[in-house]
N, CA, C, O and CB atoms as a CASP TS submission, in Angstrom:
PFRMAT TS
TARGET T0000
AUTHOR 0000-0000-0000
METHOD Language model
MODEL 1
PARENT N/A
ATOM      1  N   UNK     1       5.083   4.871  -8.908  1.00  0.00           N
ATOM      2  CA  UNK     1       5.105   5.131  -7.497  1.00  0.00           C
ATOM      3  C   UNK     1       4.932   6.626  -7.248  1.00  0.00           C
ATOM      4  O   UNK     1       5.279   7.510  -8.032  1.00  0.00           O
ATOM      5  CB  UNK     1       6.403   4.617  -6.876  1.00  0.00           C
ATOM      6  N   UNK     2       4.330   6.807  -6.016  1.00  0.00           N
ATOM      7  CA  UNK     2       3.840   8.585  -5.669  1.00  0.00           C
ATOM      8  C   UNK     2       4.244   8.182  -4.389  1.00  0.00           C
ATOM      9  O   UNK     2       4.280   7.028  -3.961  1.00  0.00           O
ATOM     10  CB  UNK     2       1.935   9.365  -5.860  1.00  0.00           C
ATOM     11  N   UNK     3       4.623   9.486  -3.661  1.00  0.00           N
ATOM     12  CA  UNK     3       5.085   9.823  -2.520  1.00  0.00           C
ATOM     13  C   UNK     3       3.551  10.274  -1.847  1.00  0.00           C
ATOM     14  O   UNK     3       2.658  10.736  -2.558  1.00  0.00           O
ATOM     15  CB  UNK     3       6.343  10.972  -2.657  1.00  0.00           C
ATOM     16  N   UNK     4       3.388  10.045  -0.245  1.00  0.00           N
ATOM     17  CA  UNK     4       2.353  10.571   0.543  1.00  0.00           C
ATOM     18  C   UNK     4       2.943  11.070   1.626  1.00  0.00           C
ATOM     19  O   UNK     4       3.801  10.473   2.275  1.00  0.00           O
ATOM     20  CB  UNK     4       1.343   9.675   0.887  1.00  0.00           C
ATOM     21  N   UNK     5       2.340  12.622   1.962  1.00  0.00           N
ATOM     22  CA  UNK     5       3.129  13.519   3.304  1.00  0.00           C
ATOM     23  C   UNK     5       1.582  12.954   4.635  1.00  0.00           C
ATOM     24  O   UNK     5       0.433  12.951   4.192  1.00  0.00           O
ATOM     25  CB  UNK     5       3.277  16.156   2.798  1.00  0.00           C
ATOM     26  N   UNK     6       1.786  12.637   5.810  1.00  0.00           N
ATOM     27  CA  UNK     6       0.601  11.882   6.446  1.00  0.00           C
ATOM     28  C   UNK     6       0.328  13.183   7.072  1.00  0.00           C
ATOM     29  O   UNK     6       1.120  14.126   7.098  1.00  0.00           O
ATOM     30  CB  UNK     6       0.834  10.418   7.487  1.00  0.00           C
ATOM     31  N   UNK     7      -1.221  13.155   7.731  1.00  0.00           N
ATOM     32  CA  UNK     7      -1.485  13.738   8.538  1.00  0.00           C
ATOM     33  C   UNK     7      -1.326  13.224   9.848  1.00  0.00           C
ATOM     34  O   UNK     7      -1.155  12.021  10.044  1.00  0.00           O
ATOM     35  CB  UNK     7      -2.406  14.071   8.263  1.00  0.00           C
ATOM     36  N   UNK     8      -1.376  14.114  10.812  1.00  0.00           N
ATOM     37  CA  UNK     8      -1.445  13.567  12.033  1.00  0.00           C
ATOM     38  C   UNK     8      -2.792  12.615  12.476  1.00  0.00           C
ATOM     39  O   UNK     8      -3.961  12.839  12.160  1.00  0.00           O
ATOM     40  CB  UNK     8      -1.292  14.712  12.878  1.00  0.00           C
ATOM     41  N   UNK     9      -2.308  11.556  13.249  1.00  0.00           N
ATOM     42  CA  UNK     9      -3.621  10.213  13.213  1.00  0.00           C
ATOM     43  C   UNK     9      -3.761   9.461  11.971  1.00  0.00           C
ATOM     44  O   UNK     9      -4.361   8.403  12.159  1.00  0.00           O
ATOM     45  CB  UNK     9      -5.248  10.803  13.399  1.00  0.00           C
ATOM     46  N   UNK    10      -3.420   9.652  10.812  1.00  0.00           N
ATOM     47  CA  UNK    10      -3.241   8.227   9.712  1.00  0.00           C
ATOM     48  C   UNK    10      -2.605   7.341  10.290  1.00  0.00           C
ATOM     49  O   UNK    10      -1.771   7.376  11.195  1.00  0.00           O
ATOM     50  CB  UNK    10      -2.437   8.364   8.339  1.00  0.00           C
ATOM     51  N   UNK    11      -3.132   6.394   9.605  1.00  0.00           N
ATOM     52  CA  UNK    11      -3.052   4.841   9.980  1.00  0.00           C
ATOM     53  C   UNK    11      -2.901   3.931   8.872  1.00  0.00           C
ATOM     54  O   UNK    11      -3.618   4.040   7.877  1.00  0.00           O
ATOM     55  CB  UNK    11      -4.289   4.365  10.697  1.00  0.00           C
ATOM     56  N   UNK    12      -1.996   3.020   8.981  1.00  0.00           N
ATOM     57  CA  UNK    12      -1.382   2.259   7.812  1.00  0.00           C
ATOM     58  C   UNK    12      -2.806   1.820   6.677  1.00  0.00           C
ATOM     59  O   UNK    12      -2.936   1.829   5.453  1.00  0.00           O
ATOM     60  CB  UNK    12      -0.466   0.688   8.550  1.00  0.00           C
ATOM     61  N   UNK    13      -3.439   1.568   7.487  1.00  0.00           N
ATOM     62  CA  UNK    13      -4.831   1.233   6.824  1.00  0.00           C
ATOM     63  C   UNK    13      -5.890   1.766   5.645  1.00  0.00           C
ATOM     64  O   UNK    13      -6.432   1.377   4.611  1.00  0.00           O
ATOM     65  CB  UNK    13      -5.485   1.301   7.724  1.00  0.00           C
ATOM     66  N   UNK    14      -5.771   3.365   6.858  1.00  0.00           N
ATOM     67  CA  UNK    14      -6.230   4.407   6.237  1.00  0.00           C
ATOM     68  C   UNK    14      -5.784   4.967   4.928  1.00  0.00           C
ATOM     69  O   UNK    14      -6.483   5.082   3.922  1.00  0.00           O
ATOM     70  CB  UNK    14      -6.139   5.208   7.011  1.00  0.00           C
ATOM     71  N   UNK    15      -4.418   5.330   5.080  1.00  0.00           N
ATOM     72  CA  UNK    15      -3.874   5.240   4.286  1.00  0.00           C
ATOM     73  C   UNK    15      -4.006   4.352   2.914  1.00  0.00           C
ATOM     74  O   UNK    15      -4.203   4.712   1.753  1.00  0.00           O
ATOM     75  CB  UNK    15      -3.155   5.173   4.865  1.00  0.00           C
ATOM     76  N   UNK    16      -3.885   3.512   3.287  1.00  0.00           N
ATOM     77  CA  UNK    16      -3.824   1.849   1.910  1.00  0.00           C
ATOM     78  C   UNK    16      -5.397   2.463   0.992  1.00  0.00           C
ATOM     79  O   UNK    16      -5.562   2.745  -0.195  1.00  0.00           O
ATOM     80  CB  UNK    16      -4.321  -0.723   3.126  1.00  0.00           C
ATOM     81  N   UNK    17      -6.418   2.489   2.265  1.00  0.00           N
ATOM     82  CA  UNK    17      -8.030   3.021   1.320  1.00  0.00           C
ATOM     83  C   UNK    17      -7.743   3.863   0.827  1.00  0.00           C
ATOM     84  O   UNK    17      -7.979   3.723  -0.373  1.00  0.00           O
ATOM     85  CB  UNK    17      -9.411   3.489   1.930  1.00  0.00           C
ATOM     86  N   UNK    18      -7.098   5.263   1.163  1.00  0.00           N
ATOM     87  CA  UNK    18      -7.684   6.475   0.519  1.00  0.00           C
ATOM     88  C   UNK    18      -6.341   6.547  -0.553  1.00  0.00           C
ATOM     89  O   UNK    18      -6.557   7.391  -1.423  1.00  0.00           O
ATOM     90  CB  UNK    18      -8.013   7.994   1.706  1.00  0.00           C
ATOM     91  N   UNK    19      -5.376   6.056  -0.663  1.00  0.00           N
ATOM     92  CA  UNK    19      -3.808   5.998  -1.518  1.00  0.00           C
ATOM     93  C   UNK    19      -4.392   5.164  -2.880  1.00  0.00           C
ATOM     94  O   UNK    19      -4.545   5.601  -4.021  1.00  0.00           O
ATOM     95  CB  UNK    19      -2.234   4.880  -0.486  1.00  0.00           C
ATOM     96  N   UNK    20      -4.709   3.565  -2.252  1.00  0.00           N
ATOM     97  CA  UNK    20      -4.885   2.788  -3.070  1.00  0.00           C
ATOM     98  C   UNK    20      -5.798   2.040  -3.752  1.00  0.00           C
ATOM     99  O   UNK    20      -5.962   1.431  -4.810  1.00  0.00           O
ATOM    100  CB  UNK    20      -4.443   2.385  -2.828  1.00  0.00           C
ATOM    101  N   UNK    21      -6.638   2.497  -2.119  1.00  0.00           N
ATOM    102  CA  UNK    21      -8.160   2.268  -3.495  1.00  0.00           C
ATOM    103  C   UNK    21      -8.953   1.055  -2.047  1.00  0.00           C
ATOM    104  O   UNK    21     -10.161   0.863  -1.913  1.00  0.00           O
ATOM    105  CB  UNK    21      -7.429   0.873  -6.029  1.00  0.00           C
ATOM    106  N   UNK    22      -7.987   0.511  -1.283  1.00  0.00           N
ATOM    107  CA  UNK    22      -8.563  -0.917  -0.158  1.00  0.00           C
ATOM    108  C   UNK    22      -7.582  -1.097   0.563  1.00  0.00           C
ATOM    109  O   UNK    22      -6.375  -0.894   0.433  1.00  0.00           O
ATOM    110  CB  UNK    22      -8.939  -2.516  -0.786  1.00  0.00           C
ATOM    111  N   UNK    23      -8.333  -1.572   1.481  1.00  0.00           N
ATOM    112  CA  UNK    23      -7.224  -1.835   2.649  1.00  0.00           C
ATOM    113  C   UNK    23      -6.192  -3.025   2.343  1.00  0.00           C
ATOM    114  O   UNK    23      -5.030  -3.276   2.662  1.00  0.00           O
ATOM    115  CB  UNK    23      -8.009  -2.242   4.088  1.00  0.00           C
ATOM    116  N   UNK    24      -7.384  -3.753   1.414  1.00  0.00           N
ATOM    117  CA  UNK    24      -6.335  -5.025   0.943  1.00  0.00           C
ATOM    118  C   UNK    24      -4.681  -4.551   0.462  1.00  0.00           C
ATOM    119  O   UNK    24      -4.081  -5.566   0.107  1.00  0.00           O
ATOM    120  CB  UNK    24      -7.121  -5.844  -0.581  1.00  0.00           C
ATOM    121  N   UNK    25      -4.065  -3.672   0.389  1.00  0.00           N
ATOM    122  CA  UNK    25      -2.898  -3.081   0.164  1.00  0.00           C
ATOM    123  C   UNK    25      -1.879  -2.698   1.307  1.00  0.00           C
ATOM    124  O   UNK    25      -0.726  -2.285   1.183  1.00  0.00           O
ATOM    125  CB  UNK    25      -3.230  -2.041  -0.491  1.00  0.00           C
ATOM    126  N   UNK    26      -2.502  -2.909   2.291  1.00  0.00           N
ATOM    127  CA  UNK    26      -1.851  -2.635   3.829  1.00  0.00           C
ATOM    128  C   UNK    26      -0.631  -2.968   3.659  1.00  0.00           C
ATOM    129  O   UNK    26       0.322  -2.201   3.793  1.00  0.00           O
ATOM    130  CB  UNK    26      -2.412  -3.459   5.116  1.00  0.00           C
ATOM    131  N   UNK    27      -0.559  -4.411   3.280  1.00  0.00           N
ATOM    132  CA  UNK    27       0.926  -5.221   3.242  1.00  0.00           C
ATOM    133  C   UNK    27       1.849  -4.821   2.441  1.00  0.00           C
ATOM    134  O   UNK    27       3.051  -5.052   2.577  1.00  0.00           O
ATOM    135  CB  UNK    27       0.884  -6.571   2.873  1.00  0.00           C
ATOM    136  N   UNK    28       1.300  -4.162   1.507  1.00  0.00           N
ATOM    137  CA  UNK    28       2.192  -3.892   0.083  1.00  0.00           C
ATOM    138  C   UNK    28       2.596  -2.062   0.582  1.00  0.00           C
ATOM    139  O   UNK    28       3.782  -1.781   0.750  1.00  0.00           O
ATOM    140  CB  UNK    28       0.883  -4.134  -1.883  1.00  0.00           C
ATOM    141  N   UNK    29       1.859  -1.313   0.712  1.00  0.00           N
ATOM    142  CA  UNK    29       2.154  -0.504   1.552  1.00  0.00           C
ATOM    143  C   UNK    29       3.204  -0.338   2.192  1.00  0.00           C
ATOM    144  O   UNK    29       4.170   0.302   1.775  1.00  0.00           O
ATOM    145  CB  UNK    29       1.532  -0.538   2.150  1.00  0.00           C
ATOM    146  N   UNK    30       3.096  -1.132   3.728  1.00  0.00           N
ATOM    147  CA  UNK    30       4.167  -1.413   4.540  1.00  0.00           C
ATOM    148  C   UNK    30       5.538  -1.968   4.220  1.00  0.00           C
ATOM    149  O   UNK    30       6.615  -1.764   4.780  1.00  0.00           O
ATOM    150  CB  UNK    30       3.720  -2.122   5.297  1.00  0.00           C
ATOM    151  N   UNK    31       5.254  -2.657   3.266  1.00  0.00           N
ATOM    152  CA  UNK    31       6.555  -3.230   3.173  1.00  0.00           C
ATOM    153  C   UNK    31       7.006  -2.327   1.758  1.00  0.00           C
ATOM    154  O   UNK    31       8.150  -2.569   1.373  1.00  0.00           O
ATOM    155  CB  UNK    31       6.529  -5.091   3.050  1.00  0.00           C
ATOM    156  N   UNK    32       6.328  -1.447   1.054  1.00  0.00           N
ATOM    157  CA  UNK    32       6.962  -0.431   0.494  1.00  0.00           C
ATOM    158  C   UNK    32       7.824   0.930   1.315  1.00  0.00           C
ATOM    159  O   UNK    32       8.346   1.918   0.797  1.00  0.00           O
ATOM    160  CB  UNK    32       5.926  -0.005  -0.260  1.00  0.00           C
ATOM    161  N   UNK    33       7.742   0.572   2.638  1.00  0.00           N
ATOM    162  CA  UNK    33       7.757   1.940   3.378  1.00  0.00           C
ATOM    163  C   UNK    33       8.910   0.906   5.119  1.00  0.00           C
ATOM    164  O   UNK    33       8.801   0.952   6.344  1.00  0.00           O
ATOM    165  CB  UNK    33       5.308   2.794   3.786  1.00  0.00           C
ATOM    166  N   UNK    34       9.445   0.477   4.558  1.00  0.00           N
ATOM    167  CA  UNK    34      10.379  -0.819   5.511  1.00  0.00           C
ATOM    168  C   UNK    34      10.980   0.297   7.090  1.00  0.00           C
ATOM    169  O   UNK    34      10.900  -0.176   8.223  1.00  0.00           O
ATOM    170  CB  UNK    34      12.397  -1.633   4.137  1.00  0.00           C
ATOM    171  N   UNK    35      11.346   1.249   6.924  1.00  0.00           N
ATOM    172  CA  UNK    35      11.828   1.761   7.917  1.00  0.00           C
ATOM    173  C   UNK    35      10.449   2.537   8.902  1.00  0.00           C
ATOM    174  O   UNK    35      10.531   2.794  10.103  1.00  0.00           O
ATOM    175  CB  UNK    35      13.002   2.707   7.320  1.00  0.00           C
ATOM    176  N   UNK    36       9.523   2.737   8.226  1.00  0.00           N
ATOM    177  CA  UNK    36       8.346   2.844   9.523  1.00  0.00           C
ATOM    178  C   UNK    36       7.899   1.646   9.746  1.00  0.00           C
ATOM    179  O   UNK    36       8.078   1.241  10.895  1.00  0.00           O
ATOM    180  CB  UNK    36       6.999   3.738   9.288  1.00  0.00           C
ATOM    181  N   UNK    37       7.277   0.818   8.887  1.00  0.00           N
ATOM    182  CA  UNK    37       6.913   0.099   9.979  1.00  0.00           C
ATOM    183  C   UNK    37       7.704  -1.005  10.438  1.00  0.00           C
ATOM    184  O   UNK    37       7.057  -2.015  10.716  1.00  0.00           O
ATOM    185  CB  UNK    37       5.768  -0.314   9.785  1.00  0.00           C
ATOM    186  N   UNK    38       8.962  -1.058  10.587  1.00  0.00           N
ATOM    187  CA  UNK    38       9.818  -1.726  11.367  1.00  0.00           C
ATOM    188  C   UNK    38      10.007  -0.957  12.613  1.00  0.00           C
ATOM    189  O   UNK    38      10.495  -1.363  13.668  1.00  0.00           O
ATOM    190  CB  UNK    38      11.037  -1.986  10.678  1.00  0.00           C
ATOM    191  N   UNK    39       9.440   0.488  12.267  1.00  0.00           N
ATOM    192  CA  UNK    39       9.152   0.951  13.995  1.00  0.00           C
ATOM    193  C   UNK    39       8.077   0.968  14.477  1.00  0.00           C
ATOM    194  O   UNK    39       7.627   1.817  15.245  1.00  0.00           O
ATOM    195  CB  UNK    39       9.455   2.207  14.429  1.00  0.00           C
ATOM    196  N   UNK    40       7.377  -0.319  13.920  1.00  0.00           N
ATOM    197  CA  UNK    40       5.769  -0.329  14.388  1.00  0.00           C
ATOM    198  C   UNK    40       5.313   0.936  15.081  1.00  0.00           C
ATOM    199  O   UNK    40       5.202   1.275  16.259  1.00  0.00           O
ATOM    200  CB  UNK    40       5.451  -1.543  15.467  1.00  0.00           C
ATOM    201  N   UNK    41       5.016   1.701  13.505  1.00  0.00           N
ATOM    202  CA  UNK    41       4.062   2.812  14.112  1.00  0.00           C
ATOM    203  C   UNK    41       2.624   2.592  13.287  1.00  0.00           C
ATOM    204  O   UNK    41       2.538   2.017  12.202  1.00  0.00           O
ATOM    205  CB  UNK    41       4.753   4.531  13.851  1.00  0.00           C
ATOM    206  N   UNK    42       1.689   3.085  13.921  1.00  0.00           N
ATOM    207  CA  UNK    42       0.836   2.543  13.854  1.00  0.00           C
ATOM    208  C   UNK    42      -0.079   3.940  13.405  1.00  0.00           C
ATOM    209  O   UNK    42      -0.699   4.351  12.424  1.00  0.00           O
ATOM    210  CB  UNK    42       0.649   1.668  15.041  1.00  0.00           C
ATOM    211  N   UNK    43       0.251   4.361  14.736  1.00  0.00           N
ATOM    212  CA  UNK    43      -0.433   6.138  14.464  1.00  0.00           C
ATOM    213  C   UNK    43       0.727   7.243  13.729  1.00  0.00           C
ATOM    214  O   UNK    43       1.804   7.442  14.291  1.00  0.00           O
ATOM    215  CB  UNK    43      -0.863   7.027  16.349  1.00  0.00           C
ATOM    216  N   UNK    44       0.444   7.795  12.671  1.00  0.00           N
ATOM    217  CA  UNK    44       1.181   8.766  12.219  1.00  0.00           C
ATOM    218  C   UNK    44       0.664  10.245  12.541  1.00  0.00           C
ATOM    219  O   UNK    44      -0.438  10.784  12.434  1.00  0.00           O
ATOM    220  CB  UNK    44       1.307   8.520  10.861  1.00  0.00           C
ATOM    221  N   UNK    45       2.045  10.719  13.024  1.00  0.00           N
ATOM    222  CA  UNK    45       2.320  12.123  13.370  1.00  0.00           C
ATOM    223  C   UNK    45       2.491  12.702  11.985  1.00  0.00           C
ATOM    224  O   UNK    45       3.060  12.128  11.057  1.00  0.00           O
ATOM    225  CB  UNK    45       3.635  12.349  14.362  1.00  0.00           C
ATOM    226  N   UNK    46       1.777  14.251  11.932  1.00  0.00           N
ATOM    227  CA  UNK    46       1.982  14.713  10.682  1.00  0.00           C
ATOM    228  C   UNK    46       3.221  15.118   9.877  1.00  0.00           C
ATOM    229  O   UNK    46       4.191  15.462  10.552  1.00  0.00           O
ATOM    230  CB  UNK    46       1.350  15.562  10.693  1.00  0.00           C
ATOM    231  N   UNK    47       3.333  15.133   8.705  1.00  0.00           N
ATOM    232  CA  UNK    47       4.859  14.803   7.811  1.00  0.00           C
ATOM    233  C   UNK    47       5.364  13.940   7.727  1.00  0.00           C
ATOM    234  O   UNK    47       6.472  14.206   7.262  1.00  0.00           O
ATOM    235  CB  UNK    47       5.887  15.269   8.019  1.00  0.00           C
ATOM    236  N   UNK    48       5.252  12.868   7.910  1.00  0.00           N
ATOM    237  CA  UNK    48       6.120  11.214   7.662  1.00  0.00           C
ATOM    238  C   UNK    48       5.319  10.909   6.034  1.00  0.00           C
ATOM    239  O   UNK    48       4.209  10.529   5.659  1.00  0.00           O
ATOM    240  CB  UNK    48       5.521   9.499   9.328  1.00  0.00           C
ATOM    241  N   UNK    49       6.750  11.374   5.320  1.00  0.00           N
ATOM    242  CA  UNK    49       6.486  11.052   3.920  1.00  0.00           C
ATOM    243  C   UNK    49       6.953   9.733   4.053  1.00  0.00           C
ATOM    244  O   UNK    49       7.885   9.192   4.647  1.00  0.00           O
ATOM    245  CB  UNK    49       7.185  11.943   2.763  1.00  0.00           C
ATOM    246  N   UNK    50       5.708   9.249   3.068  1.00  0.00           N
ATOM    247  CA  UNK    50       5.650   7.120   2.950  1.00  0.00           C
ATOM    248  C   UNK    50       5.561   7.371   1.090  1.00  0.00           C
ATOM    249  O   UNK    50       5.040   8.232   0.381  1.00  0.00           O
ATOM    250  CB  UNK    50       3.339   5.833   4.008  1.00  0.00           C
ATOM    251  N   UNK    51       6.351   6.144   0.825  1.00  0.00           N
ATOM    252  CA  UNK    51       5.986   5.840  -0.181  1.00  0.00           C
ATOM    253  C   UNK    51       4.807   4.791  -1.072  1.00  0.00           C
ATOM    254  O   UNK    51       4.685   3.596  -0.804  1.00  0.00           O
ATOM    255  CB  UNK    51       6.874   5.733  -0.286  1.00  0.00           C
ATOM    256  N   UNK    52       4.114   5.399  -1.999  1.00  0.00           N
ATOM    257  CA  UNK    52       2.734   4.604  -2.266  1.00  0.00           C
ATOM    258  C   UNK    52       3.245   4.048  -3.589  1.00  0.00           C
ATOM    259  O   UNK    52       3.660   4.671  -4.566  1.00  0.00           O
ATOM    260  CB  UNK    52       1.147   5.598  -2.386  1.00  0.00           C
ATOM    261  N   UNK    53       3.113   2.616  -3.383  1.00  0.00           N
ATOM    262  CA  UNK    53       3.292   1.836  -4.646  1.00  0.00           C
ATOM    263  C   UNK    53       2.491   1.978  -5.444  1.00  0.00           C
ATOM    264  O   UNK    53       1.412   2.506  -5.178  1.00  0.00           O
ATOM    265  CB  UNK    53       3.358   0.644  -4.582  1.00  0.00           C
ATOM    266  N   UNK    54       2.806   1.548  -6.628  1.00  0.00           N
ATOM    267  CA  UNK    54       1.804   1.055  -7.707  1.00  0.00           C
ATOM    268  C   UNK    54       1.147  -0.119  -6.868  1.00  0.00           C
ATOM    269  O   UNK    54       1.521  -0.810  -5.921  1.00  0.00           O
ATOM    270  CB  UNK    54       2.570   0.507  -9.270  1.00  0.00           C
ATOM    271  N   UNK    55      -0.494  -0.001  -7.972  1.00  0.00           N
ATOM    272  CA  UNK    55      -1.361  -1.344  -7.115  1.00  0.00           C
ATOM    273  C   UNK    55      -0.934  -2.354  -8.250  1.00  0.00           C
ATOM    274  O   UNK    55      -0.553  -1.941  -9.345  1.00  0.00           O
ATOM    275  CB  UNK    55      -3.478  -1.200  -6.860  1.00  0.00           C
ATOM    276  N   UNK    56      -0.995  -3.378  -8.014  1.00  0.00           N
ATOM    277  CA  UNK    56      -0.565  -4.914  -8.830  1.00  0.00           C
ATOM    278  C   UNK    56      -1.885  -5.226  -9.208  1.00  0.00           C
ATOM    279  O   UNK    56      -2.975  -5.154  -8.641  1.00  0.00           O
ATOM    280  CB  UNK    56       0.203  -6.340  -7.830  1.00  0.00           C
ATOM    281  N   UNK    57      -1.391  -5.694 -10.624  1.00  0.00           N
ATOM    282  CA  UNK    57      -2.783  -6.003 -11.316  1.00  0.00           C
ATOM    283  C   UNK    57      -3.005  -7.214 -10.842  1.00  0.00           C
ATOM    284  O   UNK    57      -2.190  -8.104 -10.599  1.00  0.00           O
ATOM    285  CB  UNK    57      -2.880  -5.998 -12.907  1.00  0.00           C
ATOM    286  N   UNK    58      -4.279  -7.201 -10.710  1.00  0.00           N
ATOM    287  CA  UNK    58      -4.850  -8.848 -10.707  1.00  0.00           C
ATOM    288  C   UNK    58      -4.830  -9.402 -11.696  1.00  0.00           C
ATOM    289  O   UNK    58      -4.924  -8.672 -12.683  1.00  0.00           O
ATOM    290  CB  UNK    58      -6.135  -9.155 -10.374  1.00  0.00           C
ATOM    291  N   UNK    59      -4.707 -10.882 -11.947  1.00  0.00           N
ATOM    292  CA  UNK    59      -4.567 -11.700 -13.070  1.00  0.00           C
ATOM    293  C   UNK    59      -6.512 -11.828 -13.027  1.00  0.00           C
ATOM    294  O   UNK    59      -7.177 -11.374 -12.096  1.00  0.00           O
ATOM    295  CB  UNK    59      -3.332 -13.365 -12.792  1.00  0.00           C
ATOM    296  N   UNK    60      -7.033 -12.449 -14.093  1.00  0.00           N
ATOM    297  CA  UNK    60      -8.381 -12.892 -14.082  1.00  0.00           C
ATOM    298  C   UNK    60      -8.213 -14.668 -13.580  1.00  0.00           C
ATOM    299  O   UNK    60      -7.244 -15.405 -13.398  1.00  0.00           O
ATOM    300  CB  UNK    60      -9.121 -12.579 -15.786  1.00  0.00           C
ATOM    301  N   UNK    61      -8.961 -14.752 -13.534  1.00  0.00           N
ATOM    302  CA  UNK    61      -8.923 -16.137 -13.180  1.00  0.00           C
ATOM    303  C   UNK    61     -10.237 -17.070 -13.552  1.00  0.00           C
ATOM    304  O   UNK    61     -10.819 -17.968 -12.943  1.00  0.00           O
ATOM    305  CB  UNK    61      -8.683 -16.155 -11.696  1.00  0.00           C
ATOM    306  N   UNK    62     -10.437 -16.422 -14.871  1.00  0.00           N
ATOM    307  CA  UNK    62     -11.469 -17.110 -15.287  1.00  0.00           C
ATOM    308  C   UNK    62     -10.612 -18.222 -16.755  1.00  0.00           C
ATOM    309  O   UNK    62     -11.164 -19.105 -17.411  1.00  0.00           O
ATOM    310  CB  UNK    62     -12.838 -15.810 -15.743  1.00  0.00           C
ATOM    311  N   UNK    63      -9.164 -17.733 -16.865  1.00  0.00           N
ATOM    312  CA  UNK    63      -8.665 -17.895 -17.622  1.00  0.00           C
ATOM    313  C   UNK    63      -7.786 -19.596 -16.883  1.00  0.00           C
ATOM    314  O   UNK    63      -7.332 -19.643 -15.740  1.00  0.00           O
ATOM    315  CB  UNK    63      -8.038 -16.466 -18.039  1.00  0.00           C
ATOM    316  N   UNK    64      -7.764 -20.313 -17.482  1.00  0.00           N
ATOM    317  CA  UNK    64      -6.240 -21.744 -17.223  1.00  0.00           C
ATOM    318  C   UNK    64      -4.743 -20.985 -16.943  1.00  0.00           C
ATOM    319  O   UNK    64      -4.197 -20.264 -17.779  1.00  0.00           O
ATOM    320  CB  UNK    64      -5.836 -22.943 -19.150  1.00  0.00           C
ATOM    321  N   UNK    65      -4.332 -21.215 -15.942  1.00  0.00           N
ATOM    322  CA  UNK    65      -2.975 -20.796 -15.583  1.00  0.00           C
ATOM    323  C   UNK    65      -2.341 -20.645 -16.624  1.00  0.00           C
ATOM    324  O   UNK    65      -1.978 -19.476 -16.756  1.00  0.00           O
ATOM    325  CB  UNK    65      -2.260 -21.595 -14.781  1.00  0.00           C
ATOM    326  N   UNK    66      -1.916 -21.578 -17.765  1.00  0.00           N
ATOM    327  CA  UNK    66      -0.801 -21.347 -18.863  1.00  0.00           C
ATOM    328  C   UNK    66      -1.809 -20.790 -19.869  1.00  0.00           C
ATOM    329  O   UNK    66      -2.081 -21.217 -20.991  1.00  0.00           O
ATOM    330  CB  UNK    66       0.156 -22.815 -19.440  1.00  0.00           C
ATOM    331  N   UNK    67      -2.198 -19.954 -19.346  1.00  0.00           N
ATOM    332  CA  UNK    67      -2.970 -18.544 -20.279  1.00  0.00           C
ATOM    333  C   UNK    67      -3.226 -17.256 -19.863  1.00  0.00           C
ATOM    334  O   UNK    67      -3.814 -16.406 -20.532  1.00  0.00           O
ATOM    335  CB  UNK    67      -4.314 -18.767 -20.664  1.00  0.00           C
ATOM    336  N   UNK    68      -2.824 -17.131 -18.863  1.00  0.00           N
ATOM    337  CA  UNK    68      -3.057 -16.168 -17.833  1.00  0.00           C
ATOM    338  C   UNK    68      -1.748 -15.428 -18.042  1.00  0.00           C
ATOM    339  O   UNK    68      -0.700 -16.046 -17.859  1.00  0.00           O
ATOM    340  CB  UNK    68      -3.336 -16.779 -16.299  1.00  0.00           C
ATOM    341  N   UNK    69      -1.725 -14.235 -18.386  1.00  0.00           N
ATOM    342  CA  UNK    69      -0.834 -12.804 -18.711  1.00  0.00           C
ATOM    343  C   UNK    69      -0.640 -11.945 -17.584  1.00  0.00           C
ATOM    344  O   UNK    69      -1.433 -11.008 -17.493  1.00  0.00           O
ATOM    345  CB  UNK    69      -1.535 -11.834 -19.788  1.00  0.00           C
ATOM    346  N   UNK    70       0.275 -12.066 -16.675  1.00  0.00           N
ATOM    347  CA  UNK    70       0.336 -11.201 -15.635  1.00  0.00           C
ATOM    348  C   UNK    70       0.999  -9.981 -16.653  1.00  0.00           C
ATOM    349  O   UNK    70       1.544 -10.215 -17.731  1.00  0.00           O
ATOM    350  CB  UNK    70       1.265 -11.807 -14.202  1.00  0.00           C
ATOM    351  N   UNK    71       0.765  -8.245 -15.870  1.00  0.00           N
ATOM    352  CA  UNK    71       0.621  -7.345 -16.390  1.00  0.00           C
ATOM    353  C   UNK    71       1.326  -6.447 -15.200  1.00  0.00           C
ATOM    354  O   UNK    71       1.420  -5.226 -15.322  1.00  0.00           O
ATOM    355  CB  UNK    71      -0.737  -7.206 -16.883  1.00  0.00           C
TER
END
């Protein structure tokens, strides 16, 4: 896990792309960071340190479930 200081106008979104790589992380994001967005903020004012998770590996899925190695 790494800490992020926001600029003013980041957006949970924005954030998730340029932190984690896709927006697909929004959720994991947010709910790494429980006390902003339980104040549904949406737009960040500059200095609101958030915390950036690790990204979760994907399993492959070319593999049969009882072979598949989450990581």
């Amino acid at each position: 896990m790494k800490t992020y200081i926001t600029v003013q106008g980041d957006m949970w979104d924005s954030i998730a792309h340029r932190q984690m790589g896709s927006t697909d992380y929004t959720d994991i994001l947010m709910n790494a960071n429980p006390t902003q967005s339980k104040l549904e903020t949406y737009l960040f004012s500059a200095g609101v340190m958030l915390v950036i998770p690790d990204i979760p590996q994907k399993i492959s899925s070319k593999l049969p479930p009882w072979k598949q190695v989450s990581r």
